[in-house]
C-alpha positions as CSV (number, residue, x, y, z in Angstrom):
1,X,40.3,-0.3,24.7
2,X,36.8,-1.3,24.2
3,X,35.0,-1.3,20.7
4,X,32.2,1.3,20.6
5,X,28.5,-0.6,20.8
6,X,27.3,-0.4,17.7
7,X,23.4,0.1,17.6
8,X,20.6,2.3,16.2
9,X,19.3,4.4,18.9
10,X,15.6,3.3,18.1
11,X,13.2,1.0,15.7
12,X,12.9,4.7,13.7
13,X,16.2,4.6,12.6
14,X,15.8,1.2,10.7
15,X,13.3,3.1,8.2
16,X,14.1,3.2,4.5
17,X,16.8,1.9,2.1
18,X,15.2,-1.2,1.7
19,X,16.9,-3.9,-0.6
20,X,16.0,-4.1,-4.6
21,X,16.0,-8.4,-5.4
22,X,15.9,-9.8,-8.6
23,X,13.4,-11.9,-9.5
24,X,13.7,-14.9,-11.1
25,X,11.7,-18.1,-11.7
26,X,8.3,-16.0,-11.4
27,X,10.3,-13.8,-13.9
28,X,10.9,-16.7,-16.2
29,X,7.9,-16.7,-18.5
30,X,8.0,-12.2,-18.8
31,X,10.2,-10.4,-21.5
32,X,13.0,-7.7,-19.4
33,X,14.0,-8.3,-15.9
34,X,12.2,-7.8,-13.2
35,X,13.1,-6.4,-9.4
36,X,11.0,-6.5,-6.3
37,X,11.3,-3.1,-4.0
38,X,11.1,-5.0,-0.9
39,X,9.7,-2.8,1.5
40,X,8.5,-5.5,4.1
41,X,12.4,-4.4,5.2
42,X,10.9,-1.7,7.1
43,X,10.7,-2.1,10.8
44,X,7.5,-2.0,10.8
45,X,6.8,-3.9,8.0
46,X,5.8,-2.1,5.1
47,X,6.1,1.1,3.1
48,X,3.8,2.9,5.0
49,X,6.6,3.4,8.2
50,X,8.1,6.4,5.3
51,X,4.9,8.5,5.4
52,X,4.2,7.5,9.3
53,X,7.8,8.8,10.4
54,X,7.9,11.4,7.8
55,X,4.6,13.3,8.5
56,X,4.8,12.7,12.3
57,X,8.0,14.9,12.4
58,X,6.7,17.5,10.0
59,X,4.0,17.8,12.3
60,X,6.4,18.0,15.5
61,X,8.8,20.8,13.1
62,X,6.0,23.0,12.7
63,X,4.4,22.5,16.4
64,X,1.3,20.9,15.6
65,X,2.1,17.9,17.5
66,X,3.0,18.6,21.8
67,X,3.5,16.5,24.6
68,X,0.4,14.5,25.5
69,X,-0.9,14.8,21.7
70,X,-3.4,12.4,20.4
71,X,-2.5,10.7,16.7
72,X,-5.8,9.4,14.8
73,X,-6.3,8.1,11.5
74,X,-7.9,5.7,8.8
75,X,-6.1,2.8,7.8
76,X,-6.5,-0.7,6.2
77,X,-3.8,-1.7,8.8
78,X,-0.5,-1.1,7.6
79,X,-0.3,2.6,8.0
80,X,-2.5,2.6,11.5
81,X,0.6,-0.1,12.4
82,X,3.6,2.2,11.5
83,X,1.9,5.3,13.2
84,X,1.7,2.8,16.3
85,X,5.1,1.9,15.9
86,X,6.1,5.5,15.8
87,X,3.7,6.9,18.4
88,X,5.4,4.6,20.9
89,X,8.8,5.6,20.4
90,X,7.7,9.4,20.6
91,X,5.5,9.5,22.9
92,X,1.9,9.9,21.5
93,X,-1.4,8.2,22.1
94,X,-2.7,6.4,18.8
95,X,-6.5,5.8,17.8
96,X,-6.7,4.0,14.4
97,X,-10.3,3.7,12.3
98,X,-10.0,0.8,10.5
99,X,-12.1,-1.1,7.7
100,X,-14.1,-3.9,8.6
101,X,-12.2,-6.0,5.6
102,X,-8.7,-5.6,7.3
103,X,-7.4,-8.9,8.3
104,X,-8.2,-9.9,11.8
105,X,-4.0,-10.3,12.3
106,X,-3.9,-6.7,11.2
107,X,-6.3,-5.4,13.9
108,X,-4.6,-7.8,16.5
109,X,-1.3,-6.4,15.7
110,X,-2.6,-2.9,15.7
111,X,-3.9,-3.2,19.1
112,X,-0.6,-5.5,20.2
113,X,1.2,-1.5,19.1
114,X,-1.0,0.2,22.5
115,X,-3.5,1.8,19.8
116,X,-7.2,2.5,20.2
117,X,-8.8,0.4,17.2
118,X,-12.2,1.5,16.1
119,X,-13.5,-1.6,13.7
120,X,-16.0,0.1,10.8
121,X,-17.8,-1.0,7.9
122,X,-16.0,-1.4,4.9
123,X,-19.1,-1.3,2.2
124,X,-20.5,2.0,3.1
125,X,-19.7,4.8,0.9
126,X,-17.4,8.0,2.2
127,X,-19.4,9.9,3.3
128,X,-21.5,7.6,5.4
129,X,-20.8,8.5,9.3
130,X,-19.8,4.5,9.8
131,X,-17.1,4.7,7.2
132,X,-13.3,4.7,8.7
133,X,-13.2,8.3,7.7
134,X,-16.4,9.9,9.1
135,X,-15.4,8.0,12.2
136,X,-12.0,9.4,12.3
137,X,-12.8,12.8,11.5
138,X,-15.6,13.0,14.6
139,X,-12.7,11.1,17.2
140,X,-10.5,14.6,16.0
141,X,-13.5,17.1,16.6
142,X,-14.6,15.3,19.8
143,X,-10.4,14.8,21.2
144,X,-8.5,17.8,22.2
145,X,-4.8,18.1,21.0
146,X,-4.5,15.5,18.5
147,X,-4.0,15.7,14.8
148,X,-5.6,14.0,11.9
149,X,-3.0,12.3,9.7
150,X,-5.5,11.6,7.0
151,X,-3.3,9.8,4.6
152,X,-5.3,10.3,1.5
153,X,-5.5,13.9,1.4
154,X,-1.9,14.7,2.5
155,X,0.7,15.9,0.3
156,X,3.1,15.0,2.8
157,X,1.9,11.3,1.8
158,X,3.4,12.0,-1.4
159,X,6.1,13.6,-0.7
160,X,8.0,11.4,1.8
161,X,8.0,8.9,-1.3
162,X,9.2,11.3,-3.1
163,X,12.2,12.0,-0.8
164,X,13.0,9.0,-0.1
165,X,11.8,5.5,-2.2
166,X,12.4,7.0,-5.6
167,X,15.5,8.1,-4.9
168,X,16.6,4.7,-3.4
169,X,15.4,2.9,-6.7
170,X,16.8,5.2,-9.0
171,X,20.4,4.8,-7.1
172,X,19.6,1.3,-7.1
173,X,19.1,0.5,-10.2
174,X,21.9,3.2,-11.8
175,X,19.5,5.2,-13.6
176,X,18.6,2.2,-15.9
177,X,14.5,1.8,-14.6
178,X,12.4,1.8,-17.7
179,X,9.2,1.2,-15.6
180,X,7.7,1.3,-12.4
181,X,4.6,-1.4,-11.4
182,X,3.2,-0.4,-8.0
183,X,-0.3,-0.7,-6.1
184,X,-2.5,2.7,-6.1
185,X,-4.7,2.9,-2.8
186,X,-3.9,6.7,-1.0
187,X,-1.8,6.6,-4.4
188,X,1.2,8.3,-2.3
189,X,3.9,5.6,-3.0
190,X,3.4,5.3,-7.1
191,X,2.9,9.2,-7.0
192,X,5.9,10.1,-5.4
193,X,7.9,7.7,-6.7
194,X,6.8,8.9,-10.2
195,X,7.4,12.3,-9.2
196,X,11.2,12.1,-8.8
197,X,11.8,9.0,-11.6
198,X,10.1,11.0,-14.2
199,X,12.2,14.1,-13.1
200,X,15.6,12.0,-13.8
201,X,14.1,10.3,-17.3
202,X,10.5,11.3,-18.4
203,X,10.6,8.2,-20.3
204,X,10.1,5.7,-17.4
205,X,6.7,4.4,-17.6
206,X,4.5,4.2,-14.1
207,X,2.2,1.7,-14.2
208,X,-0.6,2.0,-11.3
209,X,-2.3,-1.1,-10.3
210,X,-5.9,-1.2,-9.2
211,X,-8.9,-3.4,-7.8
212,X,-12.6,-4.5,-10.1
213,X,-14.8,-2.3,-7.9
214,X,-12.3,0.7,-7.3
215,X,-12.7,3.9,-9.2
216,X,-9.5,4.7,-9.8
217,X,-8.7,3.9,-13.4
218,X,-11.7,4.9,-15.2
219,X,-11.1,8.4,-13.7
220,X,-7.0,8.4,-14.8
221,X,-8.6,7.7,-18.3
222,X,-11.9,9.9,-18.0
223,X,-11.4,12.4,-15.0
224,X,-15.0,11.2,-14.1
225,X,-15.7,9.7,-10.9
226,X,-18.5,6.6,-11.5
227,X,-20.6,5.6,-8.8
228,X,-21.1,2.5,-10.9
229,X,-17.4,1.3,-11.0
230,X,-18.1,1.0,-7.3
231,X,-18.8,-2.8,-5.4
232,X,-16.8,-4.7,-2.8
233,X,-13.7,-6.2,-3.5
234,X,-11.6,-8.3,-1.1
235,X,-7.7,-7.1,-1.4
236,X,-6.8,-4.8,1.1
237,X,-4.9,-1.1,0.7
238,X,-5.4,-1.3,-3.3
239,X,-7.9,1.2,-4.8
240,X,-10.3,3.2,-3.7
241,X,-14.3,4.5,-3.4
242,X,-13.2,8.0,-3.6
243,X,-10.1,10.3,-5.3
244,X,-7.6,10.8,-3.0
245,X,-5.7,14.4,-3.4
246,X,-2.5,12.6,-2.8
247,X,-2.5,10.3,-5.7
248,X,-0.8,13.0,-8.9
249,X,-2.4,11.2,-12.0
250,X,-0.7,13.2,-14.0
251,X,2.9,11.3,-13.3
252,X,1.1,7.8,-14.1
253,X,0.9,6.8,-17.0
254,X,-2.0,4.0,-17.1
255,X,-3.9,1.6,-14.9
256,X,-4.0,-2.3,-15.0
257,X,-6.9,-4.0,-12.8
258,X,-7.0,-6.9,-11.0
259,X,-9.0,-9.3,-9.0
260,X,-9.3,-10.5,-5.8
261,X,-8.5,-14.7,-6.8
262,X,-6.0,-14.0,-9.2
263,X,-3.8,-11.6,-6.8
264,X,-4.7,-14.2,-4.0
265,X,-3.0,-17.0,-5.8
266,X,-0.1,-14.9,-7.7
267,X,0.9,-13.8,-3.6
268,X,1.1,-17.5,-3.3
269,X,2.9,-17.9,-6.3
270,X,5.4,-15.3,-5.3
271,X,6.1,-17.1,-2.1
272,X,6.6,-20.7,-3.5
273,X,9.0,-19.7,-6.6
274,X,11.0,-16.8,-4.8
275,X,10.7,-17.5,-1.2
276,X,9.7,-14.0,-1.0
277,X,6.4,-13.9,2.1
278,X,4.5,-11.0,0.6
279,X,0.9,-9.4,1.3
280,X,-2.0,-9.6,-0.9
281,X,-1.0,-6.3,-2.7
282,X,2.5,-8.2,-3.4
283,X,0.0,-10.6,-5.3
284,X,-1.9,-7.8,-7.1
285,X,0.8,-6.1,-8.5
286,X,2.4,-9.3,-9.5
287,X,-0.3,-10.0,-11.1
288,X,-0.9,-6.7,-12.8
289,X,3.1,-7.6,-14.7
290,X,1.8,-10.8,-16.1
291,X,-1.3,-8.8,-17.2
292,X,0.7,-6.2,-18.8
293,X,3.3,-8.4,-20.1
294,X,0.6,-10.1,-22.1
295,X,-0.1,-6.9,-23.6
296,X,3.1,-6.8,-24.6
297,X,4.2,-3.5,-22.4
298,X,7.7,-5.0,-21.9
299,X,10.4,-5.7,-24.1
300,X,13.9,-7.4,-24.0
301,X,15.8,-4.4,-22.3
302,X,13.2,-3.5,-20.0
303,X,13.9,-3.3,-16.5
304,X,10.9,-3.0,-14.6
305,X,10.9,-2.3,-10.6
306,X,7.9,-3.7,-9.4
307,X,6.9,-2.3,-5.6
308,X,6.3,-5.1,-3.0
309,X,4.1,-2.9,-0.1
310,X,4.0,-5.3,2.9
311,X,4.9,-8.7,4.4
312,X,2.6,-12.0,4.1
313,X,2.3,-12.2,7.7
314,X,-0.4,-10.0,7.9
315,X,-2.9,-12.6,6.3
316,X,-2.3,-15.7,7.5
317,X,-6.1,-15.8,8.0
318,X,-6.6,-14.7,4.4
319,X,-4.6,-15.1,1.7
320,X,-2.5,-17.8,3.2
321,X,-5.0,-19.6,4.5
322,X,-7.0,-22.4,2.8
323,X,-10.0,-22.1,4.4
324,X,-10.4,-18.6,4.0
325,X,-9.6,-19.4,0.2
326,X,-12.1,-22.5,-0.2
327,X,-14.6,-19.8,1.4
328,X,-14.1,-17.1,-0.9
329,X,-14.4,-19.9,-3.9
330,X,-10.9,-19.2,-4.9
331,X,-10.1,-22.4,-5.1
332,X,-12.8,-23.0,-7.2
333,X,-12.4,-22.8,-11.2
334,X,-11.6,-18.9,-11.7
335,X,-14.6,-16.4,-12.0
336,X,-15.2,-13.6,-14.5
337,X,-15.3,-10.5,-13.0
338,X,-19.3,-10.1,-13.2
339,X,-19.6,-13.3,-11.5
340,X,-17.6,-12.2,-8.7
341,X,-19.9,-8.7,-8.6
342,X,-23.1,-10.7,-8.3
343,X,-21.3,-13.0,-5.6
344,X,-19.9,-9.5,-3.4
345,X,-24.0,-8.2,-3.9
346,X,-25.6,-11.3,-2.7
């Protein structure tokens, strides 16, 4: 008698329950112990398959999506990937705005998926009808039968984090999390994740990270949105020129910045001492842990969970490459943060 085949029946199947890994000589010089949430162990690469699979089939439950439907939305890359990825296996057509400071092996990957990639500027503000999101909201209006996803005004963003990674990493870790370190961009994974943690212990501090130029912080602390917090920055899928709905401030606690060299080099780091291959926002939220471990934010029994969004291989022309970091005068002595403003100006 024969075994059965054992297989998945597609690439969708392989989302989620991604591993928790210790981290250790990166680890040596912090107080607690320290886990990476390695969600480059999606199929597709990054955390953003949950909300791509997860609001795709809320949209087919409730009959918004049909046969021949068209899928567009604004990405940095990861998420316009996943939707790709998902759009294939279902069915759909895909068009993907994307910002101008995406890595060119993100657009090349995103149109490698059969989507539609519509390159805009990334230092125009909103509202401006070049930005990734004007541009995406006129493709819907001008495309019959297809659906926005718009990622950073959907609860569902939010919520399939909610069903899904924080659960895993409070199973994971037995309930014994005392703090969660993860990126802030849409703000759907920290938000959801911070939803259902604090739920089981309302203890466990959430610790957003976010970019010099972004707005993000200074309205968790104020509720005021500055115009003047606002210049370019170069990491990708980290912070943000407007508030998105699907970030719950409430459920994080505070915000730690970070700049562009520093994450640049700590995703380097990460990848030398740990033989982990993460993206730049694997860098940044590194980074932010040393930060707040210099503040003293952990002690001896802390057990911080620290999210890793995506997988290195999406910036070999960046962050893994020398020229690109020679060019960006990273390897250079570091730079305050003002000199780095007057450099993104000029």
């Amino acid at each position: 008698m024969n075994k059965p085949i054992k297989a998945y029946n597609n690439i969708l199947e392989l989302i989620g329950s991604t591993p928790l890994v210790q981290l250790n000589a990166i680890a040596e010089p912090l107080t607690g112990s320290f886990y990476a949430k390695m969600e480059s162990f999606n199929p597709g690469h990054s955390a953003k398959d949950r909300i791509a699979h997860f609001i795709i089939e809320e949209a087919e439950r409730k009959g918004i999506l049909k046969p021949g439907s068209t899928i567009i939305e604004t990405t940095s890359g990861n998420t316009g990937f996943s939707i790709a990825m998902v759009s294939i296996v279902k069915g759909y057509r895909c068009i993907l705005a994307v910002s101008s400071k995406s890595s060119p092996d993100k657009i090349d990957m995103l149109r490698s998926m059969g989507a539609q990639v519509h390159v805009c500027p990334a230092h125009v503000s909103a509202d401006d009808p070049r930005s990734y999101y004007e541009v995406a909201k006129r493709l819907h209006s001008e495309i019959d039968n297809s659906i926005y996803i718009n990622q950073y005004f959907n609860e569902l963003n939010t919520e399939a984090h909610y069903r899904t990674t924080g659960p895993e990493i409070w199973e994971q870790t037995g309930g014994q999390i005392t703090h969660l370190v993860a990126c802030s961009g849409t703000g759907g994974t920290i938000s959801g994740i911070a939803r259902y943690l604090k739920e089981q212990n309302p203890a466990i501090r959430v610790l957003g990270v976010d970019a010099y130029g972004s707005v993000l912080q200074k309205y968790h602390k104020t509720g005021e949105f500055d115009h003047n917090e606002i210049y370019p920055y170069r990491i990708e899928g980290l912070g943000k020129n407007l508030i998105p709905t699907a970030t719950d401030f409430e459920a994080i606690d505070s915000y730690t910045k970070v700049k562009d060299d520093d994450s640049a080099h700590m995703a380097r780091k990460v990848a030398k001492t740990e033989g982990i291959f993460g993206g730049y926002t694997t860098g940044a939220a590194m980074q932010a842990v040393y930060q707040l471990n210099e503040e003293g934010e952990f002690s001896e029994d802390s057990n911080v969970v620290v999210v890793f969004p995506d997988h290195g291989s999406r910036y070999m022309s960046k962050v893994y490459s020398d020229v690109w970091m020679e060019n960006q005068g990273f390897l250079d002595a570091s730079k305050t943060v003002e000199q780095e403003k007057v450099d993104y100006i000029k």
